[in-house]
Every structure is written in C-alpha cells, then in structure tokens.
PyMOL commands that place a pseudoatom at each C-alpha (Angstrom):
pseudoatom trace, name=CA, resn=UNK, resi=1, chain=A, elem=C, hetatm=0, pos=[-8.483, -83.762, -106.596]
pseudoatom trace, name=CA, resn=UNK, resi=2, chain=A, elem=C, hetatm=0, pos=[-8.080, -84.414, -102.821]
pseudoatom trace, name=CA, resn=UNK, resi=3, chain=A, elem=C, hetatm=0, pos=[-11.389, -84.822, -100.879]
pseudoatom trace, name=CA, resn=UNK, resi=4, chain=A, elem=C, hetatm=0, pos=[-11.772, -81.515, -98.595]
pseudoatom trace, name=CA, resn=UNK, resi=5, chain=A, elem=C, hetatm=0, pos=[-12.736, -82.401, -95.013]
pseudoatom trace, name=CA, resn=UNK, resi=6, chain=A, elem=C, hetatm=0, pos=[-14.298, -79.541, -93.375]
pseudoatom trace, name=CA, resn=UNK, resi=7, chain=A, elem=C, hetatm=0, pos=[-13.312, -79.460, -89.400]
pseudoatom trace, name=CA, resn=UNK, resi=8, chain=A, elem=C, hetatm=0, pos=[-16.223, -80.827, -86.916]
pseudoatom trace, name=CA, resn=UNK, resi=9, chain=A, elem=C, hetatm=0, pos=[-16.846, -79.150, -83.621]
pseudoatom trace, name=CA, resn=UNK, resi=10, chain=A, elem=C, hetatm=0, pos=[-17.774, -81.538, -81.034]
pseudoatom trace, name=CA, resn=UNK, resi=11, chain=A, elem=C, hetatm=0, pos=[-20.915, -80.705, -78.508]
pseudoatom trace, name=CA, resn=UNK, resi=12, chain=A, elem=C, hetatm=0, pos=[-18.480, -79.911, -75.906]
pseudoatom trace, name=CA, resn=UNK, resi=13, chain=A, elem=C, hetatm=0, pos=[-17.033, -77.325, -77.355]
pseudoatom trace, name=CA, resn=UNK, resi=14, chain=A, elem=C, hetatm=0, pos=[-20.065, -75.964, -78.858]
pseudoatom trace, name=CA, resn=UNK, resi=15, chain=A, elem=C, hetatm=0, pos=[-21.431, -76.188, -75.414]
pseudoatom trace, name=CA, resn=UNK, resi=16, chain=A, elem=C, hetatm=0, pos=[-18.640, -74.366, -73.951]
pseudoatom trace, name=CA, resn=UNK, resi=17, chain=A, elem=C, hetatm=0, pos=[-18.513, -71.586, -76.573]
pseudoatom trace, name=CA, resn=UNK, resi=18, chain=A, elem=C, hetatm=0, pos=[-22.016, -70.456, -76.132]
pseudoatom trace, name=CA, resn=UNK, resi=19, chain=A, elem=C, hetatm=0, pos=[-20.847, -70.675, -71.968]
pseudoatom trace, name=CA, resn=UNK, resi=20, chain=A, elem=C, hetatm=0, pos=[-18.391, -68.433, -73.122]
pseudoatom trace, name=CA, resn=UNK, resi=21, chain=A, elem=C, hetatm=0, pos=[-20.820, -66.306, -74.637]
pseudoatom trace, name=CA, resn=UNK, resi=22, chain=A, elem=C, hetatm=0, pos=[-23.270, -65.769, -71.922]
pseudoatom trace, name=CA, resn=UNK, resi=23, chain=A, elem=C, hetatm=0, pos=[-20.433, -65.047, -69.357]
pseudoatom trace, name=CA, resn=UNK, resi=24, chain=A, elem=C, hetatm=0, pos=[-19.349, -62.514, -71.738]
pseudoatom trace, name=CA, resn=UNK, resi=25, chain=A, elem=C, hetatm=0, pos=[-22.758, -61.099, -72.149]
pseudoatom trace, name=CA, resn=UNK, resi=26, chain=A, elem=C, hetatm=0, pos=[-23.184, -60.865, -67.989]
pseudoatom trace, name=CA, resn=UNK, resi=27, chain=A, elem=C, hetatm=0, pos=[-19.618, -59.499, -68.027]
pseudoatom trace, name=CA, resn=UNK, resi=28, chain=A, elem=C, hetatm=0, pos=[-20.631, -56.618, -70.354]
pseudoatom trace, name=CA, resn=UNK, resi=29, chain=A, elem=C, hetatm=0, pos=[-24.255, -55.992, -68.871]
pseudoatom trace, name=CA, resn=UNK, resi=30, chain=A, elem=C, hetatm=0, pos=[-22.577, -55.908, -64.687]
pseudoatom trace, name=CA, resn=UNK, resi=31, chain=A, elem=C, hetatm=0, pos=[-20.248, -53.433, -66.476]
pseudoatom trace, name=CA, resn=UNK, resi=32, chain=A, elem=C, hetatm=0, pos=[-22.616, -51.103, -68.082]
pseudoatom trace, name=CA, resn=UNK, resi=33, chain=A, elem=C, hetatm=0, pos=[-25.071, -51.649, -64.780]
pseudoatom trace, name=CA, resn=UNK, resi=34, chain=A, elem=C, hetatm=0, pos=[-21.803, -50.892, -62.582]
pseudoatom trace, name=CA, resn=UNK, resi=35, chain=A, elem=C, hetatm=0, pos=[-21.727, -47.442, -64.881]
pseudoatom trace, name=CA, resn=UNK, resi=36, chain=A, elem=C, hetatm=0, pos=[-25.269, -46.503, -64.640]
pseudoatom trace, name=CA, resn=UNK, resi=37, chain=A, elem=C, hetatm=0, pos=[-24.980, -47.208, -60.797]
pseudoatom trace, name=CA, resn=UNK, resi=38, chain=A, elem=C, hetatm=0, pos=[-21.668, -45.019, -60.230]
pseudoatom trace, name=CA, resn=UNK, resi=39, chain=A, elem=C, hetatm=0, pos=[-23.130, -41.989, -62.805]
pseudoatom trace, name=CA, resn=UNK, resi=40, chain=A, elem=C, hetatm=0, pos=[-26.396, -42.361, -60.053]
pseudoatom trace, name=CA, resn=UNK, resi=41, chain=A, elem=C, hetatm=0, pos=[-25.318, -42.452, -56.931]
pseudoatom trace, name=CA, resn=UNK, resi=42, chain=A, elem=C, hetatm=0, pos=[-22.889, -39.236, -58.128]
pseudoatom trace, name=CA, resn=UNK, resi=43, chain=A, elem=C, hetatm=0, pos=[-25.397, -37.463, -59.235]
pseudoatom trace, name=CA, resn=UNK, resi=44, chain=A, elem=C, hetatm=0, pos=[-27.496, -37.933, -55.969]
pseudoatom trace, name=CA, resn=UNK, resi=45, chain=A, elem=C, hetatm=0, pos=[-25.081, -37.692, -53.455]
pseudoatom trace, name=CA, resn=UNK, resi=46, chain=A, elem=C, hetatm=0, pos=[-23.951, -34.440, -54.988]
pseudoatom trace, name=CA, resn=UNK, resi=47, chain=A, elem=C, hetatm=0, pos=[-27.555, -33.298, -55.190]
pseudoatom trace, name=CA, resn=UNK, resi=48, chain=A, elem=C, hetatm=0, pos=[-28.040, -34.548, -51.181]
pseudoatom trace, name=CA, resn=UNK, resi=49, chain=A, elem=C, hetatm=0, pos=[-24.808, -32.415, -50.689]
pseudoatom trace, name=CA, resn=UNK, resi=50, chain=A, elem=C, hetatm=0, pos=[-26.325, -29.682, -51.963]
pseudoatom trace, name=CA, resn=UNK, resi=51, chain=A, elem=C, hetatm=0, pos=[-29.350, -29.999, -50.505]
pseudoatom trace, name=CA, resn=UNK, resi=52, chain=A, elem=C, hetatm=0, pos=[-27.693, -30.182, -47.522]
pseudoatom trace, name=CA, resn=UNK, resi=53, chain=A, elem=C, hetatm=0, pos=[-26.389, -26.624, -47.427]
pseudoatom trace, name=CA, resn=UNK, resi=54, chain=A, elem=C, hetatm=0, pos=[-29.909, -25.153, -47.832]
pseudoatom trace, name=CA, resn=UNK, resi=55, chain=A, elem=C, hetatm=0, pos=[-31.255, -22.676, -44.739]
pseudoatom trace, name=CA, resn=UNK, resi=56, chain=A, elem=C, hetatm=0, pos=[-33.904, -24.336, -42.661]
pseudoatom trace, name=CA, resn=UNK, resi=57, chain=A, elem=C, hetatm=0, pos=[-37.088, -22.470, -41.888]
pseudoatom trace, name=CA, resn=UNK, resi=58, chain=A, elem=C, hetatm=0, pos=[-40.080, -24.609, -39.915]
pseudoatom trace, name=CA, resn=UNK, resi=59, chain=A, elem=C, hetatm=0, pos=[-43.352, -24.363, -41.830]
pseudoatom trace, name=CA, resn=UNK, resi=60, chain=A, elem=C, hetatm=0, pos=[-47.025, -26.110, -41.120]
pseudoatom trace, name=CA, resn=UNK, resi=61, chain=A, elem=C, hetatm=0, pos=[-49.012, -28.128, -42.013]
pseudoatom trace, name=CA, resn=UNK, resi=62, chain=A, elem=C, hetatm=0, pos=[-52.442, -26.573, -43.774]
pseudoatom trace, name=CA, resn=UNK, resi=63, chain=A, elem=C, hetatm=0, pos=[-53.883, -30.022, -44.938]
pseudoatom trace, name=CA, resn=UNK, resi=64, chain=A, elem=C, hetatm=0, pos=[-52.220, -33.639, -45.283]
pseudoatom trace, name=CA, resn=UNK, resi=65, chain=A, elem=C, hetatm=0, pos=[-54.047, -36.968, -46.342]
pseudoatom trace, name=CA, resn=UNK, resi=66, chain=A, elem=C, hetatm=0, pos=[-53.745, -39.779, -48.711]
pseudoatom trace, name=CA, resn=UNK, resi=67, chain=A, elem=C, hetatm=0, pos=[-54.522, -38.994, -52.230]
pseudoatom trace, name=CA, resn=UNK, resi=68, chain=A, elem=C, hetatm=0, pos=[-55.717, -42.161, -55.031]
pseudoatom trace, name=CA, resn=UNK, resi=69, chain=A, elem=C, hetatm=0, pos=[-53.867, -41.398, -58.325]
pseudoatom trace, name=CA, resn=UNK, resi=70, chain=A, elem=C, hetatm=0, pos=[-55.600, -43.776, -60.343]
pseudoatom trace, name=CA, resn=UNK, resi=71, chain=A, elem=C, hetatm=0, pos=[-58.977, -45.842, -60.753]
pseudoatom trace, name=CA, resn=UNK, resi=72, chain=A, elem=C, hetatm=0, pos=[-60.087, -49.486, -60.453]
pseudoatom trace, name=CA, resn=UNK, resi=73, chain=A, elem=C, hetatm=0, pos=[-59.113, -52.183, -59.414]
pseudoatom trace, name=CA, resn=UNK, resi=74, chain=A, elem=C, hetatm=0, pos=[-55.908, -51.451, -59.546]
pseudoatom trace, name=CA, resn=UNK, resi=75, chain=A, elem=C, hetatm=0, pos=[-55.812, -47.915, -57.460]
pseudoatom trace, name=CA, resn=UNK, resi=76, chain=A, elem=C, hetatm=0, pos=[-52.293, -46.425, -56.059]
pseudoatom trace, name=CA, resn=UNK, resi=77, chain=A, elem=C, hetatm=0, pos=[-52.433, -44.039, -52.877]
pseudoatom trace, name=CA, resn=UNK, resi=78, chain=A, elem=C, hetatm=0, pos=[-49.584, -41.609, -52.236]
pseudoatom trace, name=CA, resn=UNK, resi=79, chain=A, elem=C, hetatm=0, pos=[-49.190, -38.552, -49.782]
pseudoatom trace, name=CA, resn=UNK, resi=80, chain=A, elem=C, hetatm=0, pos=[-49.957, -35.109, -50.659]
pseudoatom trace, name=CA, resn=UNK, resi=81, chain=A, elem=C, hetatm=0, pos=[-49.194, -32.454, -47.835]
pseudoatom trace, name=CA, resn=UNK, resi=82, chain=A, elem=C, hetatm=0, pos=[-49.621, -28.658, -48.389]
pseudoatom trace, name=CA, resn=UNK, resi=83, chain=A, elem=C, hetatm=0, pos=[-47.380, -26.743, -46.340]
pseudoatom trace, name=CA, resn=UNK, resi=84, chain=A, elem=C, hetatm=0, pos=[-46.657, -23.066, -45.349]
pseudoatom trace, name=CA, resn=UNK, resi=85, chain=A, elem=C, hetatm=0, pos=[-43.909, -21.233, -43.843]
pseudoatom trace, name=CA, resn=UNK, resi=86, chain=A, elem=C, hetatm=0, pos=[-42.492, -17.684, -43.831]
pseudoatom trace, name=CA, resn=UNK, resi=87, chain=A, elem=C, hetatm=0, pos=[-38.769, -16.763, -45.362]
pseudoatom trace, name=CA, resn=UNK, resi=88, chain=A, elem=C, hetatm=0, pos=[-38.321, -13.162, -44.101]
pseudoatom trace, name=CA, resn=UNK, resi=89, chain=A, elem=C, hetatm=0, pos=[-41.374, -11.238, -45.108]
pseudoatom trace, name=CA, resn=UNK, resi=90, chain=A, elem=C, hetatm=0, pos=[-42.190, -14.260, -47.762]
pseudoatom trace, name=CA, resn=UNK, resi=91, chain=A, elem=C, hetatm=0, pos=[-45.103, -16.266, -47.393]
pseudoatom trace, name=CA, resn=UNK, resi=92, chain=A, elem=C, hetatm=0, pos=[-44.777, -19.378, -48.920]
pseudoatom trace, name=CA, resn=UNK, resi=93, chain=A, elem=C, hetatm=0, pos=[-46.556, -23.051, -49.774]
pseudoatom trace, name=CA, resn=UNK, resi=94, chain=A, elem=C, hetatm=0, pos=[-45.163, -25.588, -50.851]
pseudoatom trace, name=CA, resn=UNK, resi=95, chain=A, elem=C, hetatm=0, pos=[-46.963, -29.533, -51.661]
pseudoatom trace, name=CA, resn=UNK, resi=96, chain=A, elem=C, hetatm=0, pos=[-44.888, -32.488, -50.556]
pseudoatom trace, name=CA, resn=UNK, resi=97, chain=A, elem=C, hetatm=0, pos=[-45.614, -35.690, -52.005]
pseudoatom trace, name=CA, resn=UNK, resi=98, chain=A, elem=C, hetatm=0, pos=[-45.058, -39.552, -50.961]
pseudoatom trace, name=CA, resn=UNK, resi=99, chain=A, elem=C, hetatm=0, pos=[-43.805, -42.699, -53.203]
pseudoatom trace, name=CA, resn=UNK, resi=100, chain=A, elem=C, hetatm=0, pos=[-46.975, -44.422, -54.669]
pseudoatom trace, name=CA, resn=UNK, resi=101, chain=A, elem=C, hetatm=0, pos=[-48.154, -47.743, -52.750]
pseudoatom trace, name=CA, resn=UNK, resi=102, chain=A, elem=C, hetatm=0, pos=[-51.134, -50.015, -54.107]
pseudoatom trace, name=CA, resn=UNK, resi=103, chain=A, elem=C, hetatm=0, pos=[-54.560, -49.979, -52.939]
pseudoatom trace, name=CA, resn=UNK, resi=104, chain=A, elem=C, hetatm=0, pos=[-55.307, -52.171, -49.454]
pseudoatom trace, name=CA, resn=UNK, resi=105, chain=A, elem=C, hetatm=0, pos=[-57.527, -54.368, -51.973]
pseudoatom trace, name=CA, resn=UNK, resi=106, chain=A, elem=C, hetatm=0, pos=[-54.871, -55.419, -54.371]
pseudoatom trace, name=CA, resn=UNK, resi=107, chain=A, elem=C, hetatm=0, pos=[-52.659, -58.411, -53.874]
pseudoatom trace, name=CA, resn=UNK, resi=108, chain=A, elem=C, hetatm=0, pos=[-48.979, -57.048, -52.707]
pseudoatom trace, name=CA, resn=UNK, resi=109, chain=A, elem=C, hetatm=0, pos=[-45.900, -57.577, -51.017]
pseudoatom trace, name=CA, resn=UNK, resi=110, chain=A, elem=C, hetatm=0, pos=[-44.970, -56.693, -48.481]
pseudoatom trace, name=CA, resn=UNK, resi=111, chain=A, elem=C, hetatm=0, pos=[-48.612, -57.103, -47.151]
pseudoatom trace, name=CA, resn=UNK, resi=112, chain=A, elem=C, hetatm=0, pos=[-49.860, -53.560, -46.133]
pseudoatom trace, name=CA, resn=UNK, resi=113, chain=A, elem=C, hetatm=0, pos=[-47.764, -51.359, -47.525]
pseudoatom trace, name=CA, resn=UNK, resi=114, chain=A, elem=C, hetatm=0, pos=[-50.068, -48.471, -47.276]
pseudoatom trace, name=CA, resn=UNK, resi=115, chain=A, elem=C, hetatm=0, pos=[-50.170, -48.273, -43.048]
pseudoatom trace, name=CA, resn=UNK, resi=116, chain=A, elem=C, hetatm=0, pos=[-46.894, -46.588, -43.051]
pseudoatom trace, name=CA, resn=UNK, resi=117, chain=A, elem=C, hetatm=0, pos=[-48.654, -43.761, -45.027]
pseudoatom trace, name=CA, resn=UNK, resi=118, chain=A, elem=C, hetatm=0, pos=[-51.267, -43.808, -42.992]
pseudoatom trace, name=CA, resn=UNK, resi=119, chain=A, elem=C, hetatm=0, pos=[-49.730, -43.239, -39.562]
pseudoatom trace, name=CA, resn=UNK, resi=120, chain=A, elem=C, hetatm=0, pos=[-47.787, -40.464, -40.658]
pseudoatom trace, name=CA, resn=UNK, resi=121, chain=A, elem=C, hetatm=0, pos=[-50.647, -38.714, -42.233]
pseudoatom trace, name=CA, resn=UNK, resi=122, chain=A, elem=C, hetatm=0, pos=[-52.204, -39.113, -38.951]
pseudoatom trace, name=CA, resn=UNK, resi=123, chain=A, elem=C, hetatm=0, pos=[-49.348, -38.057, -37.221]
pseudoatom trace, name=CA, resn=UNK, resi=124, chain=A, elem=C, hetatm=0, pos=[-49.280, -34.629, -38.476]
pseudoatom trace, name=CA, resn=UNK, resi=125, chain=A, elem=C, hetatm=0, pos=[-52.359, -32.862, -38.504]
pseudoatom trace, name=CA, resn=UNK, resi=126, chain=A, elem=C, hetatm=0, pos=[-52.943, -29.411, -39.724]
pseudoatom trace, name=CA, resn=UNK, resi=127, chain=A, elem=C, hetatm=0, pos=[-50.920, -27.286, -37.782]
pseudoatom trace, name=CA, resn=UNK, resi=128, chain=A, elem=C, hetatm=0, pos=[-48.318, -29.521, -37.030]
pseudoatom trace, name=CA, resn=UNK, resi=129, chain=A, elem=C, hetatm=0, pos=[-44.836, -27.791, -37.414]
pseudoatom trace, name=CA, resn=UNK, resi=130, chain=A, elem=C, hetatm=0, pos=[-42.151, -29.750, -39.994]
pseudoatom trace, name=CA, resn=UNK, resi=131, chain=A, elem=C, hetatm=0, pos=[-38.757, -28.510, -40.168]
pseudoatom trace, name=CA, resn=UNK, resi=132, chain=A, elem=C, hetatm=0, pos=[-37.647, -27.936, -43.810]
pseudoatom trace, name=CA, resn=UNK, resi=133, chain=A, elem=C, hetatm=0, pos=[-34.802, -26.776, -46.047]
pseudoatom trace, name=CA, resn=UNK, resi=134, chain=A, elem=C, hetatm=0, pos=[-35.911, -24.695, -48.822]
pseudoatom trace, name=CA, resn=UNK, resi=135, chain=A, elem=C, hetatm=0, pos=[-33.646, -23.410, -51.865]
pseudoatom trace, name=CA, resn=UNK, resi=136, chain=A, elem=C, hetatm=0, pos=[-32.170, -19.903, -51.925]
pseudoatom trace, name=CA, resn=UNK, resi=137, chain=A, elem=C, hetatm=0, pos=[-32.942, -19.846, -55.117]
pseudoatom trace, name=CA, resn=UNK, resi=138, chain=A, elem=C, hetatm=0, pos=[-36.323, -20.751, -55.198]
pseudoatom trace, name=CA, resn=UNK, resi=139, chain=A, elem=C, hetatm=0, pos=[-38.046, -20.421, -52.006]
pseudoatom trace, name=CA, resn=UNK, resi=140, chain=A, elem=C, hetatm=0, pos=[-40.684, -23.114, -53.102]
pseudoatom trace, name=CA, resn=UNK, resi=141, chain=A, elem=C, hetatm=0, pos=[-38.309, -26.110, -53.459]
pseudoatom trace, name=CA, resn=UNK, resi=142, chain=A, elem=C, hetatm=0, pos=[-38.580, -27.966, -50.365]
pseudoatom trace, name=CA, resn=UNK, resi=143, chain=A, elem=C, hetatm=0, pos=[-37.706, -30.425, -48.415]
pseudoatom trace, name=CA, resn=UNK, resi=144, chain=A, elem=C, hetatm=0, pos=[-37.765, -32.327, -45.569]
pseudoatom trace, name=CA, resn=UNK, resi=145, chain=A, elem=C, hetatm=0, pos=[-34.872, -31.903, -43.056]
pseudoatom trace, name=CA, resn=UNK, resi=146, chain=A, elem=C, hetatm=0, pos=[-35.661, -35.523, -40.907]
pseudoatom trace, name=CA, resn=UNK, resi=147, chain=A, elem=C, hetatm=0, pos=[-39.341, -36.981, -40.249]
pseudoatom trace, name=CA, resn=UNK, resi=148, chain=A, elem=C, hetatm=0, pos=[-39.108, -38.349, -43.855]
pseudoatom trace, name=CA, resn=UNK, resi=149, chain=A, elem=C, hetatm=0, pos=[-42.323, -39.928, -45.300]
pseudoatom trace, name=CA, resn=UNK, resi=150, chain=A, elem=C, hetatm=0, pos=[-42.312, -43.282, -45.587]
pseudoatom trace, name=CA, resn=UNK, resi=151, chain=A, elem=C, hetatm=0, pos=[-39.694, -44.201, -48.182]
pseudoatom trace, name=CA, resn=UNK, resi=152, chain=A, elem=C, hetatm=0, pos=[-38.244, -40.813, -48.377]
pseudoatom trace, name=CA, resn=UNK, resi=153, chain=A, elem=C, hetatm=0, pos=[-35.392, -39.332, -47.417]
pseudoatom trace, name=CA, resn=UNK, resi=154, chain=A, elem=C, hetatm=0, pos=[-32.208, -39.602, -48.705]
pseudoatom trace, name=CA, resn=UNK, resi=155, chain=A, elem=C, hetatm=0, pos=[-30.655, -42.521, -51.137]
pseudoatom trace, name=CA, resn=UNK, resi=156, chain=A, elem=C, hetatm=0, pos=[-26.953, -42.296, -51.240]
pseudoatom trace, name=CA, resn=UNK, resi=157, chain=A, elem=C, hetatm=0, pos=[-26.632, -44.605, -48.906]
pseudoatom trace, name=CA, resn=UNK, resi=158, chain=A, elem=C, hetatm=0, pos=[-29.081, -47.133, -50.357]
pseudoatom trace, name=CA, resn=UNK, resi=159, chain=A, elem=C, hetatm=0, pos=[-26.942, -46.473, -54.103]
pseudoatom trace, name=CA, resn=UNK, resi=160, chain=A, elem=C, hetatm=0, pos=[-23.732, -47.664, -52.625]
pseudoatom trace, name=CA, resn=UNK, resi=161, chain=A, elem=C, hetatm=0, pos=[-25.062, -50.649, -51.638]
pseudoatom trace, name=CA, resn=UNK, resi=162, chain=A, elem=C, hetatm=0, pos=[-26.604, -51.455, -55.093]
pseudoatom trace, name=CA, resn=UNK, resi=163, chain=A, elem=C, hetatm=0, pos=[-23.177, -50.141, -56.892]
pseudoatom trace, name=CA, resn=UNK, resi=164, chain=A, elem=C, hetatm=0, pos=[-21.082, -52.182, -54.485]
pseudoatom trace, name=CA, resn=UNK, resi=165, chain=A, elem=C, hetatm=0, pos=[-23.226, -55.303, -56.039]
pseudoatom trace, name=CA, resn=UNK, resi=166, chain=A, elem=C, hetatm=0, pos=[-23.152, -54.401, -59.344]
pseudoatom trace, name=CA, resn=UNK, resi=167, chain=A, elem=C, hetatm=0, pos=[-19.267, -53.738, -58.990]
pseudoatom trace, name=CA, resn=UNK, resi=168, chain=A, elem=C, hetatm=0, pos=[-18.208, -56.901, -56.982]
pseudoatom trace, name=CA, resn=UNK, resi=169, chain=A, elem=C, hetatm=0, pos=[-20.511, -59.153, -59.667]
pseudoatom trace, name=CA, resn=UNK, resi=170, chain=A, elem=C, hetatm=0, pos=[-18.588, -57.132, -62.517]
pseudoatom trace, name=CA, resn=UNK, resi=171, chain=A, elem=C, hetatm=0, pos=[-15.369, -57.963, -61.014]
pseudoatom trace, name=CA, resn=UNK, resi=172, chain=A, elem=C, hetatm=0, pos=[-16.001, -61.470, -59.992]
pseudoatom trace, name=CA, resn=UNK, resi=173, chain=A, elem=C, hetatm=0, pos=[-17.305, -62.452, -63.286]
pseudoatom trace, name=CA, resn=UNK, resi=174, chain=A, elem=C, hetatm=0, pos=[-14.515, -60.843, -65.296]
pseudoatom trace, name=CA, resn=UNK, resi=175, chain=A, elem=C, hetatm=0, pos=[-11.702, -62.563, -63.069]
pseudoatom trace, name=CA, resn=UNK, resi=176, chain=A, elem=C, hetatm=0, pos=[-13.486, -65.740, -64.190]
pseudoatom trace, name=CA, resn=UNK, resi=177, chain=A, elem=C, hetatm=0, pos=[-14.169, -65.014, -67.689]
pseudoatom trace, name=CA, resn=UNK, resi=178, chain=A, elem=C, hetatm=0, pos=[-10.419, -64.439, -67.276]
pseudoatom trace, name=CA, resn=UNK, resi=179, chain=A, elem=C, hetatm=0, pos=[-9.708, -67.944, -65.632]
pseudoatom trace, name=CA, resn=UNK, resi=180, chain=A, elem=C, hetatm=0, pos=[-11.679, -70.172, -68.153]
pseudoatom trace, name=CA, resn=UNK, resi=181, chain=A, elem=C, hetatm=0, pos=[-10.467, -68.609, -71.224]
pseudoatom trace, name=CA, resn=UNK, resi=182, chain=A, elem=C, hetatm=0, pos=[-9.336, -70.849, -73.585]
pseudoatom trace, name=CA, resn=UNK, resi=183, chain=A, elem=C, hetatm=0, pos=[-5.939, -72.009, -73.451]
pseudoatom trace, name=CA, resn=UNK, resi=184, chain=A, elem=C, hetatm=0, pos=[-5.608, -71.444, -77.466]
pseudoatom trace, name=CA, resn=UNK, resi=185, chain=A, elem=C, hetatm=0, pos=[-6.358, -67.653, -77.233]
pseudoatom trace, name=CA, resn=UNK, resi=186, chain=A, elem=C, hetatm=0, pos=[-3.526, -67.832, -74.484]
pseudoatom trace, name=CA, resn=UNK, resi=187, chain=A, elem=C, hetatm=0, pos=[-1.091, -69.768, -76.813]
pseudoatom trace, name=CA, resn=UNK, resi=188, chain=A, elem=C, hetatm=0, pos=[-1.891, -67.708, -80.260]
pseudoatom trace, name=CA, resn=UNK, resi=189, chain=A, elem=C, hetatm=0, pos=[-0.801, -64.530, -78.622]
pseudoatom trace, name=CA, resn=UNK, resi=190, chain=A, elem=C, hetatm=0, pos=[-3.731, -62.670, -77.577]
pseudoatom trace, name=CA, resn=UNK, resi=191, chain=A, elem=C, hetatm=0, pos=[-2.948, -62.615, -73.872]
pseudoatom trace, name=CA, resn=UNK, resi=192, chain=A, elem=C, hetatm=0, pos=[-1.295, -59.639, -72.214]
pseudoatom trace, name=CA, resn=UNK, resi=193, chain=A, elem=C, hetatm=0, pos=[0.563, -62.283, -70.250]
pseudoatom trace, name=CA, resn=UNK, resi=194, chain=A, elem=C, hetatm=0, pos=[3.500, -63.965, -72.204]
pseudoatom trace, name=CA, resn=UNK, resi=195, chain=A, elem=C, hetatm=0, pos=[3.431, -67.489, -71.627]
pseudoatom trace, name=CA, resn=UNK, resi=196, chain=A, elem=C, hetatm=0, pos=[7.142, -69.223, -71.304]
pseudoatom trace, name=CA, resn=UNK, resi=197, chain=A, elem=C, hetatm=0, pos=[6.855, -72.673, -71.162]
for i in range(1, 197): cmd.bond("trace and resi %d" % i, "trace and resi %d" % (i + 1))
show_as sticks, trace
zoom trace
C-alpha cells in the first residue's frame, strides 16, 4: 500500500491566509459601517429637510439652567430650558434640552466641557426671546432655528464626513483585498477577469 503524504502548509502561507482573513473581515465590517452611515445620514438629512419647512414663531424663555441627571461621583449636567410662545390664539411650552457633559470634578477630555453650557445658560435669561420652528402638526415639537446649544444643531453635515470615511476605507481596502489575492484563485477560474497568458 503506498504511504499517503498529507500536504504541509508552510508558516508563510498560514501567515498570509489569516492576513487574508482579517482584510476580509475589515472589508466586510467598512461595508456594513458604510451602510449604517448612508441609511443615517438619509434619514437625518431628510428629517433636517423637513424640519426645515416648519413656520417660525419667536417664543421666551420662562426658566433655563443646568440640570444634574445623575448622582456621585460620576454626575452628568445637561440643559433644560422651558419655553413659551403663542401660535395664533395657542399658548404653548415647550422644554428644550442639551447633550449630556460630565461633572467639572470628573477627569475628561476635552478639559471643561461643561463652560459651553454654562455661557449659554447665562446668555439667555428668562425673558430672552429664541426664534423657533415648531411642527404644524404638533405645535409642541420644537426647535431651534440658529443659536443652537452647545452641540446642537444640525448633523448632516457632520454624517457626510463620517460616511465619506467609512466609504473611502471600504473602497480602499476592497481594491487591495483585490490586489493581493492569490494568484491561484486567479488561475482556477474564480476571477471575473480572464487571464490570457
């Protein structure tokens, strides 16, 4: 009976199939990020447009401070404005609210991120007149037309930027995964490209 030799795979190529691997992986994760950022930035900008095309109406402000939404050492401070305005014969109130930023006590970066808050609470005072859009539909979904709060306003801007990076790392790592494939896939017919040589 002839001795069966089984085939041995050298470190280099082992090496370079699990390189393979992982740029497949990244290829496949930049892909399904580059999806998640297009569906996004879509669904934003359309809601921005929309936004957009609400009536303005300028309401003031009844009370406006900095609010701590949790305990400890750990606390978070956001903005909480209360608001009121007229639409026809309407009174109406409406609460805006800031992003979250931690507590001056805890360790962060960037260093002081809650001063921003700060001077805009102090900026508007009660009484101070904000110019809003407000939904036909319902007359207490606000929001702001410019004056954002710190780290408001809109994002569609901000979304192309990440979905151009997520896009341009998708495409740069395909055309490589494309480069470096190995020259047997390309020679046992699994190539879109025929190969005369």
């Amino acid at each position: 009976m002839p001795k069966m030799t089984t085939p041995t795979v050298s470190k280099t190529q082992m090496w370079l199939g699990l390189m393979r691997l992982g740029l497949m992986v990244l290829v496949v994760l930049l892909g399904l990020c580059t999806i998640f950022a297009l569906v996004v930035t879509a669904a934003e900008a359309w809601q921005e447009h929309v936004q957009a095309r609400w009536p303005e109406v300028t309401a003031r402000v009844d009370t406006c401070g900095l609010s701590r939404s949790s305990t400890g050492r750990r606390g978070r401070f956001h903005i909480r404005c209360r608001l009121s305005y007229a639409v026809g014969a309407e009174q109406n109130a409406a609460n805006l609210y800031s992003r979250y930023v931690p507590s001056p006590e805890v360790w962060q970066y960037p260093p002081n991120q809650i001063a921003p808050l700060e001077e805009w609470v102090d900026e508007h005072p009660s009484g101070t007149p904000i110019v809003l859009r407000y939904d036909p539909a319902n007359h207490t979904k606000v929001m702001l037309v410019a004056d954002y709060m710190p780290g408001g306003g809109p994002r569609t801007t901000n979304n192309v930027k990440l979905l151009e990076f997520f896009a341009g790392g998708f495409l740069v790592l395909l055309l490589f995964a494309r480069i470096t494939r190995p020259r047997s896939l390309l020679q046992n017919g699994y190539s879109s490209m025929p190969l005369n040589r």
